[in-house]
C-alpha positions in Angstrom: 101.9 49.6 222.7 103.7 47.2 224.5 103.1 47.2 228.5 106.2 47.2 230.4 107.9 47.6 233.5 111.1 49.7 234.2 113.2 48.6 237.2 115.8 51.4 237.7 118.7 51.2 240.1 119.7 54.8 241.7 122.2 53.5 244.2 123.4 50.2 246.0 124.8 48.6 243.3 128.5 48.6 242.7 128.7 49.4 245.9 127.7 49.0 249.4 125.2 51.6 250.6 123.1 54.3 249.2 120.6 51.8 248.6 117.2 53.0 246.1 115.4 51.6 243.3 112.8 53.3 241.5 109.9 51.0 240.0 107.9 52.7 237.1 104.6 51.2 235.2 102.5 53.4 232.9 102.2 56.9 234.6 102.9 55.9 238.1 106.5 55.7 240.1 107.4 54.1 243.0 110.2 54.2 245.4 112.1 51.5 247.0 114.7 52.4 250.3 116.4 56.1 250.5 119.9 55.1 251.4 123.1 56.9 251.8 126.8 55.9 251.2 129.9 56.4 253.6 132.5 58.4 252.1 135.9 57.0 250.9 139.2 58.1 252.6 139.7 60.3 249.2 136.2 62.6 249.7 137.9 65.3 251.8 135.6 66.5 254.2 132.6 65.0 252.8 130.0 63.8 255.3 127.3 62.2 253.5 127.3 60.6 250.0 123.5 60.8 248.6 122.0 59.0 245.4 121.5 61.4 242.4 117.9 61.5 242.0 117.5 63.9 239.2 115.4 61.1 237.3 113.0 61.5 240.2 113.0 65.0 240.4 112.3 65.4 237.0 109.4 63.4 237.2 108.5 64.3 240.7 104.3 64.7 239.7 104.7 60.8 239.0 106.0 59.2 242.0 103.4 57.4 244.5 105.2 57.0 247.2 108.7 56.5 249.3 108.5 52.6 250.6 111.3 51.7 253.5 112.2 48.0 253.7 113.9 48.9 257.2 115.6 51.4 259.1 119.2 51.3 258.4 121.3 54.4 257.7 122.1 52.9 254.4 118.2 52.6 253.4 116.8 55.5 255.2 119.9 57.8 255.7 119.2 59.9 252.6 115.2 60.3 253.1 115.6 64.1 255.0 117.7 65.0 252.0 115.2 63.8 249.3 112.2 65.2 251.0 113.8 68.7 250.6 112.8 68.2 247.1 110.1 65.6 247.1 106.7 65.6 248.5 106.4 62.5 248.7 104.5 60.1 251.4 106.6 57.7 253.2 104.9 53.8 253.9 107.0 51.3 256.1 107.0 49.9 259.6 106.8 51.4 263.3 110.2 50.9 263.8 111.8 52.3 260.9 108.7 55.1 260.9 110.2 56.2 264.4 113.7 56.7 263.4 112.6 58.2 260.3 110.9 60.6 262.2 113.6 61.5 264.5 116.0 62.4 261.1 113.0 64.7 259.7 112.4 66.5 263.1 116.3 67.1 263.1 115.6 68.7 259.3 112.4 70.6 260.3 110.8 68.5 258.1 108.5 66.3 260.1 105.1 68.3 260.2 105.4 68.2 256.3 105.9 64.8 255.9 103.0 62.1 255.4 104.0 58.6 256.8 102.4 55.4 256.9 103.3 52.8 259.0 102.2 49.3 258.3 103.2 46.1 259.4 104.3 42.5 257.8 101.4 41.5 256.3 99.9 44.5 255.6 98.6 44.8 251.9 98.3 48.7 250.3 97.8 50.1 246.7 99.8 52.8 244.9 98.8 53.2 241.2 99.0 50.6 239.2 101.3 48.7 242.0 99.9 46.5 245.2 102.6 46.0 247.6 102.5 43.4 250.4 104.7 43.9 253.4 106.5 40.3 253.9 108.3 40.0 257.5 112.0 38.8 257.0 114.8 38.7 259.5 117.9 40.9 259.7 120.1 42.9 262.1 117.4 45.2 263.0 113.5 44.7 263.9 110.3 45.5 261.8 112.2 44.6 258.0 110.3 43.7 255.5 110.7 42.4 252.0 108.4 43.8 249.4 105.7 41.7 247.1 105.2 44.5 244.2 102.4 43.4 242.1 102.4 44.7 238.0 99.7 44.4 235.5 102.6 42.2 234.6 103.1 40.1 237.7 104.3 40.0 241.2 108.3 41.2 241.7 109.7 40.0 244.6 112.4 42.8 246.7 113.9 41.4 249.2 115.3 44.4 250.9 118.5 43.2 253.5 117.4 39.5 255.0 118.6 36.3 256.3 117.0 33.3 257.6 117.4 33.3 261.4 115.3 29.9 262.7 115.9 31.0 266.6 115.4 35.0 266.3 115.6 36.7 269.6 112.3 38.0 268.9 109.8 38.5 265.8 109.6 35.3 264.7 111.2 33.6 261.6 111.7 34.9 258.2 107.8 34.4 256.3 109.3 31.9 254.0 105.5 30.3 253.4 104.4 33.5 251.9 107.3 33.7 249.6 106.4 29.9 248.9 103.0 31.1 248.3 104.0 33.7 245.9 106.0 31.2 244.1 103.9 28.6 243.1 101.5 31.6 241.7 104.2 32.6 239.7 107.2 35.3 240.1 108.5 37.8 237.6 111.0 38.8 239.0 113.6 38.6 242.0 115.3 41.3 243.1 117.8 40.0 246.1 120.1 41.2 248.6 124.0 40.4 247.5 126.1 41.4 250.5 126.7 38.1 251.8 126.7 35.9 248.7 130.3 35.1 249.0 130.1 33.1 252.0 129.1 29.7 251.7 127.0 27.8 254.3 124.6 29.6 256.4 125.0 33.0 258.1 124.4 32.4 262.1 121.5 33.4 264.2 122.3 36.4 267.0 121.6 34.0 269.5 125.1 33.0 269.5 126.0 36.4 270.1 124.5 36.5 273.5 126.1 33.2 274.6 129.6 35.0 273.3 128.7 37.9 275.8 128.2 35.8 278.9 131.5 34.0 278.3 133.1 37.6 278.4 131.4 38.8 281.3 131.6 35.1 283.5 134.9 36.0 286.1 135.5 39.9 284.1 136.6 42.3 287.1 136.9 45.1 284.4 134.2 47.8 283.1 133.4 46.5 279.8 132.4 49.0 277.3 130.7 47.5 274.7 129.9 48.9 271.2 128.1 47.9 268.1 125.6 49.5 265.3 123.3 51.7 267.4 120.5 50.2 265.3 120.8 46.6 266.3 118.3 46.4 268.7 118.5 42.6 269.2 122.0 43.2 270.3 121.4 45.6 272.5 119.0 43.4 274.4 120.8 40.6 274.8 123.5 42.6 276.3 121.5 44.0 278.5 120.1 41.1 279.7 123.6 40.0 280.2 124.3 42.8 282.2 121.5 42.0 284.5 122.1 38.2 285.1 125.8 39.8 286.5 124.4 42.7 288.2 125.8 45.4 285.9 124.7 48.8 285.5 124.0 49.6 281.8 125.1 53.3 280.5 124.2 54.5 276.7 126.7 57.4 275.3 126.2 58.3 271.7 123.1 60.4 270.5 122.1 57.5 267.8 122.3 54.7 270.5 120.0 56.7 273.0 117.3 57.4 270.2 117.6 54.1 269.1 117.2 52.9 273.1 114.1 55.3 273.6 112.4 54.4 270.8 112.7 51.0 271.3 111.4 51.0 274.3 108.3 53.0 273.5 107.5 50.5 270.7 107.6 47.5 273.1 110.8 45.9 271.0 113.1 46.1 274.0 112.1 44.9 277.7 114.8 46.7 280.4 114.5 45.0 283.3 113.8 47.2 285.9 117.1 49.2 287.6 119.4 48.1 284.8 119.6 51.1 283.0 121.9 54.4 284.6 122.8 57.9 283.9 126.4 57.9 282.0 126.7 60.9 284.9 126.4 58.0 287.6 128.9 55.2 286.1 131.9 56.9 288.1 130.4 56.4 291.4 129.8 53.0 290.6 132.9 50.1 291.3 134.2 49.3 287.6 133.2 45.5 287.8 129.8 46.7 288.2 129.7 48.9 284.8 128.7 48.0 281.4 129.1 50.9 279.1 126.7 50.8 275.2 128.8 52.9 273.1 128.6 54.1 269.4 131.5 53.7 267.5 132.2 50.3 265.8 132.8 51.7 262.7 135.7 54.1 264.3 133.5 57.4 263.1 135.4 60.3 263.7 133.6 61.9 267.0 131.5 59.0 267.8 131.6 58.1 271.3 134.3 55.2 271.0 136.4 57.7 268.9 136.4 60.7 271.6 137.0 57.5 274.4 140.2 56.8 272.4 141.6 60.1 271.9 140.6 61.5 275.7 138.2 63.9 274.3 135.3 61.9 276.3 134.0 64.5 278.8 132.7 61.5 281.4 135.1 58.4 280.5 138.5 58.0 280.6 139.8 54.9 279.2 142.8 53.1 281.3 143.7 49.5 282.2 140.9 48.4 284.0 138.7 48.5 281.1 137.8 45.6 279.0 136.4 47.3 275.5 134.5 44.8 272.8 133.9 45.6 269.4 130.5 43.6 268.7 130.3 44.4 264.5 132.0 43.5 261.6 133.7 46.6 259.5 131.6 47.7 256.6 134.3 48.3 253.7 136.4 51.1 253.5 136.4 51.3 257.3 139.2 49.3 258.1 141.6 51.5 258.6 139.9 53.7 260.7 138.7 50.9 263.3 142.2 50.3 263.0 143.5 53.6 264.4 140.7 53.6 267.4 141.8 49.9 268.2 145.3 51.0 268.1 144.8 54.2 270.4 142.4 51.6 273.1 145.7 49.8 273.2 147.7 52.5 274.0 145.8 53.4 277.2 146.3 50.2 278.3 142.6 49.0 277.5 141.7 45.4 276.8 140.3 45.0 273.1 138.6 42.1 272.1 137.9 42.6 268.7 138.5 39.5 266.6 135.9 38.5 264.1 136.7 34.6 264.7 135.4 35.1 268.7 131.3 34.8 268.8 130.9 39.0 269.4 129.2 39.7 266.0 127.0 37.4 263.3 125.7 38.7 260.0 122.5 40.3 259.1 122.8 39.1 255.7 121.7 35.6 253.8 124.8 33.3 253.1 124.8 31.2 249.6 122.7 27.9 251.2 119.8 30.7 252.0 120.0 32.5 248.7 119.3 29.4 246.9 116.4 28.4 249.1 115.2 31.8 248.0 115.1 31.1 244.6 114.2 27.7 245.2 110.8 29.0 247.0 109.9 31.7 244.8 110.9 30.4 241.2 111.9 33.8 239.2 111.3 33.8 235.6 113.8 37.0 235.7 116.8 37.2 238.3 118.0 40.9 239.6 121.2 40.7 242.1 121.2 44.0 243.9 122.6 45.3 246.9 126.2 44.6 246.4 129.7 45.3 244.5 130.1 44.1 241.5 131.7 40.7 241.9 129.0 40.1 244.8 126.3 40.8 241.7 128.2 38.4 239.4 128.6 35.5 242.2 124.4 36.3 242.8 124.2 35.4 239.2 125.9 32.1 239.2 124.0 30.8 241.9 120.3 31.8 240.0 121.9 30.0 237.2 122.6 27.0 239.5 119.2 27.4 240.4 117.7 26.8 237.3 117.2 30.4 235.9 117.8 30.9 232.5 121.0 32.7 231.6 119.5 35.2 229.3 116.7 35.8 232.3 119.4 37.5 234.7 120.8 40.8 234.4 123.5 42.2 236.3 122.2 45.7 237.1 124.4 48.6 237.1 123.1 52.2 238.7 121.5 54.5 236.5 120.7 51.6 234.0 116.8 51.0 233.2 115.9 47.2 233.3 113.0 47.0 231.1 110.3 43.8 231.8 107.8 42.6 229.2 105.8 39.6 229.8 108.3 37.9 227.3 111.9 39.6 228.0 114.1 41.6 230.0 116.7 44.4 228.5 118.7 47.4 230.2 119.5 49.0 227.4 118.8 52.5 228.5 120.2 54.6 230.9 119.1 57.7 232.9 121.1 60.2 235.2 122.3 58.3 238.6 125.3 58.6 240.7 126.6 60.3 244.1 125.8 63.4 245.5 128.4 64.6 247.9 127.7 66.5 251.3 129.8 68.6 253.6 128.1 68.9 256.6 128.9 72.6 256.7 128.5 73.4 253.3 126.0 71.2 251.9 125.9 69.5 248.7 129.5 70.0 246.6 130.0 69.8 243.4 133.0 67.8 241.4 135.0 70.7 240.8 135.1 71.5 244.6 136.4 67.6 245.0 138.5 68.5 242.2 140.3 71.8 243.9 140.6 69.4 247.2 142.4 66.5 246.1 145.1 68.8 244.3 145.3 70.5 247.6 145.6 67.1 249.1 147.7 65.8 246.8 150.4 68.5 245.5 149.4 71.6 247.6 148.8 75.4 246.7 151.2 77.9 245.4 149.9 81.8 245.8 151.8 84.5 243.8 150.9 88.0 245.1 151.5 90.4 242.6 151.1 94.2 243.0 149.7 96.6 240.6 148.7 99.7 240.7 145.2 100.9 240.3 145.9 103.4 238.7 147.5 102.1 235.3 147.4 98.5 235.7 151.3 98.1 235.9 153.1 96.0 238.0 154.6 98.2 240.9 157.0 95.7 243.0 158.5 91.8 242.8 155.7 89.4 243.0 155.3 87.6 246.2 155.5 83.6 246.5 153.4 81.8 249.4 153.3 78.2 249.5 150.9 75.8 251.8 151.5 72.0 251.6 154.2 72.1 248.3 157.3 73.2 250.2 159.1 75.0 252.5 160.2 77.5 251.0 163.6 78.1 253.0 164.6 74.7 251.7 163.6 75.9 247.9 164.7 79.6 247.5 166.2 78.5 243.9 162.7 77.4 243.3 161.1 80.5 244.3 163.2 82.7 242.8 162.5 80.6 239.5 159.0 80.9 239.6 159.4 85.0 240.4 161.2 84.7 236.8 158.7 82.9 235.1 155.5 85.3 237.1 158.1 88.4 236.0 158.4 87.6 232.5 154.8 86.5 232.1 153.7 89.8 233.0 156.5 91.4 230.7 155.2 89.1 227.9 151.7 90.4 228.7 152.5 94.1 228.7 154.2 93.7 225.3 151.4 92.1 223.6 148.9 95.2 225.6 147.0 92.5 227.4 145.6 95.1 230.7 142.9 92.7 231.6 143.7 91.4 235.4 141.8 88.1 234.7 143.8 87.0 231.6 147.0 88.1 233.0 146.4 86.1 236.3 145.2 83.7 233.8 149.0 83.3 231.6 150.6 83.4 235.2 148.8 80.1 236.4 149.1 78.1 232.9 152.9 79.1 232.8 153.7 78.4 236.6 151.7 74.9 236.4 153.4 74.0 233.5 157.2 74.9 234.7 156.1 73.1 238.0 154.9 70.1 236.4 158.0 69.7 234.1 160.6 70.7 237.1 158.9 68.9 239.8 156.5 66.6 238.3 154.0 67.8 240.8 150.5 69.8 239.7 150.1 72.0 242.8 147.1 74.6 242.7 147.9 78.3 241.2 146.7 80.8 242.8 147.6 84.3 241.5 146.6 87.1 243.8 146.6 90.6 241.9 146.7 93.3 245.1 145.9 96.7 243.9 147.7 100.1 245.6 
C-alpha cells in the first residue's frame, strides 16, 4: 500500500475567513485553525457562518488534536462551536490560549476542555505528526506558523504572516528556521494568500504609531479611536501616544476589554501607570484630555462605534468636538456597513479620518516580495495557496511558478477537496462533505430551507389566505381572507385581492368536486395555484401561506 498524506481544506479558501484544514496520515487526524466567516448582506439574521465539519465528526475517534496558529476570530471564532461535538485537545500559544478560554467559559465549555499552550519553538508529537511552533509576525502577538513533520516529510503552514523587520515587540519573523527547514528539504507549502495582490512589501506597524502622533500633535478634540480589538500592538502604541500628550485612555466594547485584560496579565502590553480610566470618568474629564479605544471598525451592528453613531451609547454622545479615527482596513463584504457608521459620525458633526492612503492602518499580511522570499527560503517540492479567494489562490500560484515550482507541483485547493501527497505526486481528486454552517444567534444553527423561506420573504414578501371551515364537515363556511406583509398594500390592489379570493374560491370548489377533504392537500392546491397566478400576473414569487381556521 502506498503511504500518503491527505491535506483537506474545510474552510478559508474561496473565501476570506472560516479558516481550517484537516491533515490526515494512516489512522491519525489533525487539525489546523477553527475559524468562522462573516455573513453576507443576503444571510438574513445570520450571526455566525461555521465550517461544515461533518468529515471530522464522522471520524471524530481519529483526530489528535485542534492546533491554533493564532487568535483571530477568523482562526479561533468557530472553536466553542466545534467542541460541542468534539472532544478534542486544543495546543497553541498563551495568547491565543487566553482568548480561547474566554469564548469556552462564555459556552460553559472551559472545565471540559484540555489546552496546551506552547510557545515558538516548542516541538510536540501527535501520532504520526511532529509539529514545531515557528514564531512569525502578524497583526496580533504569539502567531505561529506550523512545521508538520510526515513519515513523508516536513509540510510547511504558514498560518496569517508577514515579515515585519522593526516589530513593536516579539522580535522578527524566524526566517532562519524556515531556511533551516529548507535546505533539509520541504514537501510542501501551504501559504497565506490574502495579500498576494499587492506588490512590494506590506509595512511594519511602526508607521502606524508615528501616523497617531501626527493626529494627536495640536488636536483640541476627544479622539475616539477604533480598530480590531485583537491588535494588541495597536493598542499599545496608542496608548503610549496618549500618554506622551497626557490623555486619559477609556476601553468600551466587551472584546476590546478582554483583549486589554488579558494582555496585560500575559505581560504583552505595558500601561503606564494612570493612563488607563473608567469610560464612567471620561465626562468629567476636558475633551482634549480624552482618548476613547472603541470596537467597531468593521461597522458591526451594536458594536460600540455602531451604538456611538446611532445615539444608542448609554455614556457617549458623539457631537462636534470629537475627532473619530478608523485605524483598520475593511475586511470584504463590510464596505457598506463602515459606510453607513461613517456616514451617521458625519451627521453629528464628528471629524472622521478614515482614509486608507493616511498612515492609521498597515497590513497583517505578506505582500508579493515576501511571499517569494518564502518560497525562496523553504524550497517546496509541492505548492498549496490557501487562505484566500479564488483569484488570490490563482495569483499565489503564479508567483510559486516564478519561483521555480513545477507547474504540475501546485494545486489550487478548493474546500471540501482532498489533496493527496505521495512521495512522488500530488492529486485532489476526491472530495468529502465541506461548506458553511449558518448560525442565528437566537436560534442556533439554520438549515438552507430556513435561508430559503427568508430570502423569498426578503425578496417578494408573504401572502396569507385565511380560509374558514367548519369542523364539523370539512366545508368552507365563509369568503377566504387575504393578509399581505411586504408584497402590497392591499388598498392600492383590491382587483388583485379579489382575484386571488377567485382563484383560493375555485380551488377549493375544484377540490370539493374531485372529494379531496384532506386540509393538507387542499392548502396544498391553494399555494401551487396562487404562486403560479402571482408569478404569471406579477412576475413576483411571494411566500403562500394558506391558513385553514376551523369553527
Amino acid at each position: 500500500m502506498i503511504s500518503k498524506l491527505r491535506i483537506i481544506p474545510l474552510g478559508g479558501l474561496g473565501e476570506i475567513g472560516k479558516n481550517m484544514t484537516a491533515f490526515e496520515y494512516g489512522n491519525d487526524i489533525i487539525v489546523v485553525d477553527c475559524g468562522m466567516g462573516f455573513p453576507d448582506e443576503d444571510m438574513y439574521g445570520v450571526d455566525v457562518v461555521l465550517p461544515d465539519i461533518t468529515y471530522l465528526r464522522n471520524n471524530a475517534a481519529r483526530v489528535r488534536g485542534l492546533i491554533l496558529t493564532h487568535g483571530h476570530e477568523d482562526h479561533i471564532g468557530a472553536v466553542p462551536y466545534v467542541l460541542k461535538e468534539l472532544d478534542i485537545p486544543i495546543y497553541t500559544t498563551p495568547l491565543t490560549a487566553a482568548l480561547v478560554e474566554l469564548k469556552l467559559e462564555e459556552h460553559d465549555l472551559l472545565y471540559n476542555t484540555q489546552i496546551f499552550t506552547k510557545k515558538a519553538g516548542s516541538v510536540f508529537r501527535l501520532g504520526n505528526f511532529t509539529i514545531e511552533f515557528i514564531h512569525v509576525n502578524h497583526s496580533i502577538p504569539d502567531s505561529v506558523a506550523l512545521a508538520i513533520t510526515t513519515p513523508l516529510g516536513t509540510v510547511i503552514h504558514t498560518g496569517d504572516f508577514k515579515i515585519d523587520v522593526t516589530p513593536i515587540s516579539g522580535g522578527m519573523m524566524d526566517l532562519v528556521r524556515l531556511g533551516e527547514l529548507g535546505n533539509q528539504g520541504v514537501l510542501a507549502l501551504l501559504s497565506d494568500s490574502t495579500n498576494v495582490e499587492r506588490p512590494g512589501h506590506s509595512e511594519s506597524e511602526r508607521k502606524v504609531g508615528v501616523g497617531f502622533d501626527q493626529l494627536f500633535l495640536g488636536c483640541d478634540k476627544r479622539i475616539i479611536i477604533t480598530t480590531f480589538a485583537s491588535n494588541v500592538h495597536r493598542l499599545q502604541q496608542i496608548i503610549n501616544v496618549a500618554a506622551k500628550y497626557g490623555r486619559k485612555v477609556a476601553v468600551t466594547g466587551r472584546s476590546m476589554e478582554n483583549v486589554l485584560r488579558v494582555s496585560m496579565v500575559l505581560g504583552y502590553m505595558n500601561i503606564p501607570e494612570g493612563v488607563l480610566t473608567d469610560l464612567d470618568h471620561i465626562n468629567k474629564l476636558p475633551r482634549n484630555k480624552v482618548v476613547i479605544l472603541s470596537t467597531g471598525s468593521q461597522g458591526e451592528a451594536m458594536s460600540a462605534l455602531y451604538r456611538m453613531a446611532f445615539s444608542e451609547h448609554k455614556q457617549i454622545q458623539i457631537n462636534s468636538e470629537d475627532r473619530i479615527i478608523i485605524s483598520a482596513s475593511a475586511i470584504p463584504g463590510n464596505e457598506n456597513m463602515i459606510s453607513r457608521v461613517i456616514d451617521e459620525l458625519f451627521h453629528k458633526g464628528a471629524e472622521v479620518i478614515y482614509d486608507r492612503h493616511t498612515a492609521l492602518h498597515v497590513s497583517g499580511h505578506a505582500c508579493q516580495e515576501e511571499q517569494k522570499m518564502l518560497l525562496a527560503l523553504v524550497k517546496p517540492k509541492y505548492f498549496i495557496p490557501v487562505h484566500g479567494e479564488y483569484r488570490m489562490l490563482m495569483k499565489h500560484a503564479e508567483l510559486g511558478r516564478m519561483m521555480g515550482v513545477q507547474p504540475k507541483n501546485i494545486v489550487i485547493p478548493e474546500n471540501g477537496r482532498v489533496i493527496e501527497i505521495t512521495r512522488k505526486s500530488i492529486n485532489a481528486e476526491d472530495s468529502v462533505t465541506a461548506g458553511a454552517v449558518l448560525v442565528d444567534g437566537g436560534l442556533g444553527e439554520i438549515g438552507s430551507v430556513v435561508m430559503r423561506d427568508r430570502h423569498k420573504l426578503a425578496e417578494d414578501g408573504m401572502v396569507v389566505v385565511v380560509l374558514p371551515y367548519s369542523s364539523y364537515d370539512h366545508t368552507l363556511v365563509g369568503t377566504p381572507e387575504i393578509v399581505t406583509r411586504g408584497f402590497i398594500y392591499v388598498k392600492e390592489a383590491e382587483a388583485l385581492m379579489e382575484e386571488l379570493k377567485r382563484v383560493t374560491m375555485e380551488t377549493v370548489e375544484a377540490c370539493e368536486a374531485q372529494h379531496i377533504r384532506d386540509w393538507t392537500a387542499i392548502k396544498s392546491k391553494i399555494k401551487n395555484n396562487l404562486s403560479g397566478y402571482l408569478f404569471k400576473t406579477t412576475r413576483r414569487s411571494p411566500m403562500i401561506l394558506p391558513v385553514i381556521s376551523e369553527i
